[in-house]
C-alpha positions as CSV (number, residue, x, y, z in Angstrom):
1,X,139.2,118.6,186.7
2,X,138.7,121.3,184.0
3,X,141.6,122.7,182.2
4,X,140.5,126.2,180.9
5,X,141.7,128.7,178.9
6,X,141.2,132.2,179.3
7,X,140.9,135.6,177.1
8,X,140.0,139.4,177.5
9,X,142.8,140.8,179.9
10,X,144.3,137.6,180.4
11,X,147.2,135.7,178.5
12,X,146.0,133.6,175.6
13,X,148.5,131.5,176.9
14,X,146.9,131.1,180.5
15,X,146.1,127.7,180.3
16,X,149.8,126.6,180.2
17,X,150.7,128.9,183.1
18,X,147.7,127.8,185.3
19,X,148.9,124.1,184.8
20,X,152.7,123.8,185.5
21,X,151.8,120.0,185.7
22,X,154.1,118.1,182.7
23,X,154.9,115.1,184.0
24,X,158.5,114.9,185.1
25,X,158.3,110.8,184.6
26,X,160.4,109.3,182.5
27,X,158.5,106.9,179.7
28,X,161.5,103.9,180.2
29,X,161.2,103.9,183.9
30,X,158.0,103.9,184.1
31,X,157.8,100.6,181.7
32,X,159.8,99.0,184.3
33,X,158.3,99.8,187.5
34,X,154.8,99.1,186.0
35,X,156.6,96.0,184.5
36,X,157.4,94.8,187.9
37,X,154.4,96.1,189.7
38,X,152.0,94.0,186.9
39,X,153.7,90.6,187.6
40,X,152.8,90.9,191.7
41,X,149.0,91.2,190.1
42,X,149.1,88.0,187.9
43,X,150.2,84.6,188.0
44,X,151.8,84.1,185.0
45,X,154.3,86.5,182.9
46,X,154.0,90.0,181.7
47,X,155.4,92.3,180.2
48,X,154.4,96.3,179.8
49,X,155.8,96.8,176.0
50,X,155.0,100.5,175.9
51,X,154.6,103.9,178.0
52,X,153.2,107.3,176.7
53,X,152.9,110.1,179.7
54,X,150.9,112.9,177.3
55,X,152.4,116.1,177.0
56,X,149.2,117.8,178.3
57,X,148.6,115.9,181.5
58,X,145.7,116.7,184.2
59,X,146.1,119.0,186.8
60,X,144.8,116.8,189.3
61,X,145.9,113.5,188.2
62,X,148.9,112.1,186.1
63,X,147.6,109.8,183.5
64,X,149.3,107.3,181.8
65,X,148.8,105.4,178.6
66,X,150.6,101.7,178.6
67,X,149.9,98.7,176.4
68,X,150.9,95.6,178.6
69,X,151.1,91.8,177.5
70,X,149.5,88.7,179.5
71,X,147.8,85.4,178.8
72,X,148.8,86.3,174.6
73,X,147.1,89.3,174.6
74,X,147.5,92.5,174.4
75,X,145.8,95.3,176.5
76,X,145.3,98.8,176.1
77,X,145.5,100.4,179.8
78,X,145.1,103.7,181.3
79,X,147.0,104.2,184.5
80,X,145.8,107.4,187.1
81,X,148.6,108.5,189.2
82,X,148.0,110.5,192.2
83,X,150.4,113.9,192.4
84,X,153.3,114.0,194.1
85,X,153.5,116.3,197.0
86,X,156.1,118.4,195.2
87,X,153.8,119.0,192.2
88,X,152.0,121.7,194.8
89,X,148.6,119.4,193.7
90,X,145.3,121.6,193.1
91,X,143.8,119.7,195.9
92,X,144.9,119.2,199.9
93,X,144.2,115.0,199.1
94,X,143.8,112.4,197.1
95,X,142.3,109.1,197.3
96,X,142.3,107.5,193.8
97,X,141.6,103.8,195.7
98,X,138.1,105.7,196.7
99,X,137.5,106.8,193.3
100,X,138.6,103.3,191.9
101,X,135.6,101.7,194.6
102,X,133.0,104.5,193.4
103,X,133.4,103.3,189.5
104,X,133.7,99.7,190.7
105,X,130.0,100.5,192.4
106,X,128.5,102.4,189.9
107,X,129.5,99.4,187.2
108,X,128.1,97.4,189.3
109,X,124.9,98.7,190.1
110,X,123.8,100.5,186.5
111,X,124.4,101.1,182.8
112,X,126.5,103.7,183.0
113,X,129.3,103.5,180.2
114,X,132.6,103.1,182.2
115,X,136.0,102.0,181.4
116,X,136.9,98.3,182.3
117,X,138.9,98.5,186.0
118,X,142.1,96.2,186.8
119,X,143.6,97.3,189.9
120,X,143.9,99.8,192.7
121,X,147.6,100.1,193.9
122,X,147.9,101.9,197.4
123,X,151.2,101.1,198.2
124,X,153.5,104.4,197.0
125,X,156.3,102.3,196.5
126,X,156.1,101.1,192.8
127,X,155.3,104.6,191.3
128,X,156.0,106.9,194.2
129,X,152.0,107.4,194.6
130,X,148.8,105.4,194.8
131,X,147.4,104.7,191.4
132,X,144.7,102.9,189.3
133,X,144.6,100.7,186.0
134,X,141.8,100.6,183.6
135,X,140.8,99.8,180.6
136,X,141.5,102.6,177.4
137,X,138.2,103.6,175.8
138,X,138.4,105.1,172.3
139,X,136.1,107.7,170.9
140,X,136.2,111.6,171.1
141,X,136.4,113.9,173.9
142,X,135.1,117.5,173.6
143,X,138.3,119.5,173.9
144,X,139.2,122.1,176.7
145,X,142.3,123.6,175.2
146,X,141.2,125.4,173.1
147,X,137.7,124.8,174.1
148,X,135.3,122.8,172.4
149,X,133.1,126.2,171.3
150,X,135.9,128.0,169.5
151,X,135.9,125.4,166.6
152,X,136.3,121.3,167.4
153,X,133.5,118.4,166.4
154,X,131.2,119.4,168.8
155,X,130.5,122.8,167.2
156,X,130.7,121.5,163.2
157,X,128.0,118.9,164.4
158,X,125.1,119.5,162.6
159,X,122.0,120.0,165.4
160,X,120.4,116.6,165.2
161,X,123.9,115.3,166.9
162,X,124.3,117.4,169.3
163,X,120.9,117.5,170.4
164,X,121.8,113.3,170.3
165,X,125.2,114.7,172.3
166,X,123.2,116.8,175.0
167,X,120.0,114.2,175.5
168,X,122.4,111.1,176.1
169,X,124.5,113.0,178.6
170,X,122.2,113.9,180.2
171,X,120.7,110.4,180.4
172,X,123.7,109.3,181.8
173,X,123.5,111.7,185.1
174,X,120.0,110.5,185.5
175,X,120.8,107.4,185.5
176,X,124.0,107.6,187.8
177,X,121.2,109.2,190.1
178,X,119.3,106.1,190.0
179,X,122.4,104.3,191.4
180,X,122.1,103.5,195.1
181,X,124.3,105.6,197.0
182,X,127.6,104.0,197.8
183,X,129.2,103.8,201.9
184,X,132.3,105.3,200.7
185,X,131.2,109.4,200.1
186,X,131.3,111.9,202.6
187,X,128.4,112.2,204.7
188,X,126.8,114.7,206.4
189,X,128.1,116.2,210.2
190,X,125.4,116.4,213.0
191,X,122.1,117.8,211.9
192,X,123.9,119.5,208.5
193,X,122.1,118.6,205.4
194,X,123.7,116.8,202.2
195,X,124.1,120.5,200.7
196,X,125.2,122.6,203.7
197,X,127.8,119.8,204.1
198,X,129.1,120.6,200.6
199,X,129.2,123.8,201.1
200,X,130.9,123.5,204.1
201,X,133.6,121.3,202.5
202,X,134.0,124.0,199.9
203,X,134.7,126.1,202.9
204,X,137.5,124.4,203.9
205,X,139.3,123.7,200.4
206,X,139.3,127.9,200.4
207,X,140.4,128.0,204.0
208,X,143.2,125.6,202.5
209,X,143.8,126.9,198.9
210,X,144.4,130.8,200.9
211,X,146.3,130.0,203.5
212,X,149.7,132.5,203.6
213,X,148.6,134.5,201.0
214,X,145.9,137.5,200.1
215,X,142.5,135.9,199.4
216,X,140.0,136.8,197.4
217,X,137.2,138.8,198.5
218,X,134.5,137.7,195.9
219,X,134.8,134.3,196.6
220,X,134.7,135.3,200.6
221,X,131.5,137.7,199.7
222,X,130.2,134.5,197.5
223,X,130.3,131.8,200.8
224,X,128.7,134.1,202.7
225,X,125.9,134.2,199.7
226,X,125.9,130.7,199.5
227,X,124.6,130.2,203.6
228,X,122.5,133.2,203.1
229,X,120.2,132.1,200.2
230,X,119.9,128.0,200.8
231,X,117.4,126.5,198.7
232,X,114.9,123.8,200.2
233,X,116.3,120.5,199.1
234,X,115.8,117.5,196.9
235,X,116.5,114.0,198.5
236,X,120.3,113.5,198.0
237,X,121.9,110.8,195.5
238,X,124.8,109.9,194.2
239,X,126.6,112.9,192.6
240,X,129.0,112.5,190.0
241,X,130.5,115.9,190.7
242,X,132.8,116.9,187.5
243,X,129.3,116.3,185.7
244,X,130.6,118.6,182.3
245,X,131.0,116.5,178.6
246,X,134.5,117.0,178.6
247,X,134.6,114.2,181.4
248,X,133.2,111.8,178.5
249,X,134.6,109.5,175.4
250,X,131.8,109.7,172.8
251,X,131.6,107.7,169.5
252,X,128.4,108.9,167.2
253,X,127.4,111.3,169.7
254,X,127.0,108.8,172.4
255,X,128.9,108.1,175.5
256,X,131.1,105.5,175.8
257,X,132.5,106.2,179.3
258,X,131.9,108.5,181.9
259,X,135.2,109.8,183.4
260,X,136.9,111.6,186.2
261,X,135.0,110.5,189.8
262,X,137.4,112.6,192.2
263,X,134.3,115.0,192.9
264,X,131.7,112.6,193.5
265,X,129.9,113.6,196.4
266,X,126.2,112.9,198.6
267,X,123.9,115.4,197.5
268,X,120.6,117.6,195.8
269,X,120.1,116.5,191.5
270,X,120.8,119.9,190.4
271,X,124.4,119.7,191.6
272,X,125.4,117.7,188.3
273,X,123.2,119.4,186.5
274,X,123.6,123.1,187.3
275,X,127.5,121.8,186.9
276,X,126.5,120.2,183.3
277,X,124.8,124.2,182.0
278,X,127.6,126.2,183.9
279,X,130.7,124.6,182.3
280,X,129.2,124.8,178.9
281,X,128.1,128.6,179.6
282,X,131.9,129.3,181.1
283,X,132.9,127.6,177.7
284,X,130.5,130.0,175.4
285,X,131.0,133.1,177.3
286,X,135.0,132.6,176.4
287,X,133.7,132.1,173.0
288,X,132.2,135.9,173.1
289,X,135.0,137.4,174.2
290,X,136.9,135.9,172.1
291,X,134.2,137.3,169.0
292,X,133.2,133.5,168.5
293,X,129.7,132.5,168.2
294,X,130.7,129.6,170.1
295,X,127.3,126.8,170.5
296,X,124.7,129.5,171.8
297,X,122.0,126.7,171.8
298,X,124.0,123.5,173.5
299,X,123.3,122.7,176.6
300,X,120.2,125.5,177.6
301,X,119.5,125.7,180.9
302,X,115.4,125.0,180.0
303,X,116.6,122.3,177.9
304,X,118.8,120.3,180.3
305,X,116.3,120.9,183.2
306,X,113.1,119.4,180.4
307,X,114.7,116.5,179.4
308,X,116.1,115.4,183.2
309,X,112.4,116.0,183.7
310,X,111.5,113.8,181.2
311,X,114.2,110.9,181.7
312,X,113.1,111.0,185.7
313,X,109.9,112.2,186.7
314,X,111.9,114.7,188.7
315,X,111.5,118.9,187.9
316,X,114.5,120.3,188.8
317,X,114.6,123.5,191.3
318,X,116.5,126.7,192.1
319,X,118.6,126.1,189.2
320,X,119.7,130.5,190.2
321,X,121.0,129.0,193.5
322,X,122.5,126.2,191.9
323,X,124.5,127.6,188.7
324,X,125.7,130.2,191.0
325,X,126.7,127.6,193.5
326,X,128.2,126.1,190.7
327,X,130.3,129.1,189.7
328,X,131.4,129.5,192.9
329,X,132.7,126.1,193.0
330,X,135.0,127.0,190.2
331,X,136.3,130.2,191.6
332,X,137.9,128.5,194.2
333,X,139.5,126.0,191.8
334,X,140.1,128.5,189.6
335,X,141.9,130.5,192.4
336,X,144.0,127.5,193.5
337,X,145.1,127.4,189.7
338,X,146.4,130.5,189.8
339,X,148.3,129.9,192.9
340,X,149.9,127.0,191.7
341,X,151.0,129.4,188.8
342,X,152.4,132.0,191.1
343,X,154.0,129.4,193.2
344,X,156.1,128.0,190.3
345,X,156.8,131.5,188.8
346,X,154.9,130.9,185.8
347,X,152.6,134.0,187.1
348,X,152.0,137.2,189.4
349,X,150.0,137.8,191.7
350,X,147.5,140.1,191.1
351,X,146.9,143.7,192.7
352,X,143.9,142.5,193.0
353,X,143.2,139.0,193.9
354,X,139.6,138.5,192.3
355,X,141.7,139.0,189.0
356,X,142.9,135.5,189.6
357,X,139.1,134.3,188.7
358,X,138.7,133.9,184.8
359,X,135.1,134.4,185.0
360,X,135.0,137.0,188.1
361,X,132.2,138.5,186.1
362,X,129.5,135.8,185.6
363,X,130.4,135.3,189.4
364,X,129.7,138.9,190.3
365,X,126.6,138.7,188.0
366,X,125.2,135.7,189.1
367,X,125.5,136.7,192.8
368,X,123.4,140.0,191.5
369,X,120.7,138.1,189.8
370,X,121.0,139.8,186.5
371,X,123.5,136.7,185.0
372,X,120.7,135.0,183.4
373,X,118.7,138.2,181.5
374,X,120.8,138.4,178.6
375,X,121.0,134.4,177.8
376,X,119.0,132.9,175.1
């Protein structure tokens, strides 16, 4: 998941307060649980020489970087560990073995860049969660703290590269589009269709993420918006979900694995790709507050929409419905955060609960219609 920071009105240091996640592991216990966990995995010795748990870790995941020896070699491994229930996680599940199976697929069936998988681990016992093992990728990750547009590669790039950046992203949703959708995503309920059933799920995470406390009427007003302007639909496909380039390990501008698979999902194109334009303008409009120029011309909606068209045959539609749809998304997460904060006393509530949605205004505008008259 995203990890944002926010400005005007809100604490420069929001980020930290909305992500009370530091990992409470200890780097030497670790080594030996994963130590004894590896050697039920291979035949002949191991050994996990060194465990780094990052400062900074996810807020919807634990990750875990290990270097581990077998069969005279040493690997470089990246361990995702779900939650613990104590963490107060951003989301009412996890199932990292699904996400694990989705990758596995998606290797399997295109050319997607993806880290090398090892093992899914379901039994809690070794770690005190279900967790995964892959391979570490290096290369560069546009940053989210502080965000890629208030200074960071990505905006000292000179345009030719990040023309390269946006085009081969974008070529890599297309073809994770292409990839034949696998058993394992949720389907749709009785006669709902892929995107109703979405919505519906998006529902219930709100339902969930409110429950004992105040919640937030713009987010209530924008559900209701959602049912009442449903575009017709595109065939469904395999959606990668957390479609945004900070999900991605570049090297020269090109990805070198796709990350984070928890919200993959059955349904329409333009939901990664309204997901793709909305992070990045969420990212810029924190820039203008902030009196950054930020990357004004990254990521364009026209762009992103011409070049999918041109990778697939396929002209994206409704792309008003779908950026909103998008926005809305991230108001609910976005209002989760904020609870956690409040729950571990890092953060009040607010008088007024919308306040607890960094970008309550490209919401409200969006929902207007008059969002997209002032972008370039």
């Amino acid at each position: 998941m995203s990890e944002e920071t926010s400005v005007a009105g809100i604490s420069p240091t929001a980020d930290e307060v909305a992500r009370p996640s530091s990992s409470k592991r200890v780097p030497e216990s670790l080594r030996e649980s994963l130590a004894g966990w590896l050697v039920t995995r291979l035949d002949g010795p191991a050994t996990v020489t060194r465990v780094d748990v990052p400062a900074a870790n996810g807020m919807s995941s634990e990750t875990i970087l290990l270097d581990a020896e077998w069969a005279g070699q040493t690997h470089h491994l990246v361990a995702r560990i779900a939650p613990q229930p104590d963490s107060d996680p951003v989301f009412p599940a996890y199932d990292l073995d699904r996400q694990f199976r989705i990758i596995a697929h998606v290797a399997r069936s295109t050319d997607v860049p993806l880290p090398t998988l090892y093992w899914s681990e379901t039994d809690p016992s070794f770690l005190g969660a279900p967790f995964f093992v892959m391979g570490r990728v290096d290369g560069d990750v546009p940053p989210d703290v502080m965000p890629y547009t208030f200074g960071s590669w990505v905006s000292e790039a000179s345009d030719d590269d990040r023309t390269l950046l946006q085009n081969e992203t974008i070529r890599v949703i297309s073809e994770i589009h292409r990839c034949p959708v696998p058993p394992l995503l949720d389907l749709p309920v009785g006669d709902e269709t892929p995107l109703q059933a979405h919505i519906r799920r998006l529902h219930e995470f709100y339902e969930w993420a409110a429950t004992g406390r105040t919640g937030s009427p713009l987010i209530e007003r924008a559900l209701t918006w959602l049912t009442d302007n449903l575009p017709e639909e595109s065939d469904a496909v395999l959606s990668w979900g957390d479609s945004r380039i900070g999900n991605i390990i570049y090297s020269d501008f090109r990805p070198r694995a796709v990350l984070d698979w928890e919200m993959a999902s059955y349904g329409p194109r333009e939901l990664d790709l309204a997901w793709l334009i909305f992070l990045h303008r969420f990212f810029q409009d924190l820039a203008g507050l902030a009196g950054l120029a930020g990357i004004p011309s990254f990521l364009r909606r026209d762009d992103v929409v011409a070049q999918y068209a041109r990778l697939t045959g396929y002209q994206p539609r409704d792309l008003d419905f779908y950026t909103a749809y998008s926005a809305i998304i991230h108001a609910v997460i976005m209002f989760r955060i904020q609870c956690r904060a409040i729950d571990f006393g890092q953060a009040q509530a607010p008088s007024d609960p919308d306040d607890m949605i960094l970008h309550r205004a490209t919401v409200e505008a969006m929902l207007a219609g008059t969002y997209w008259e002032n972008i370039k």
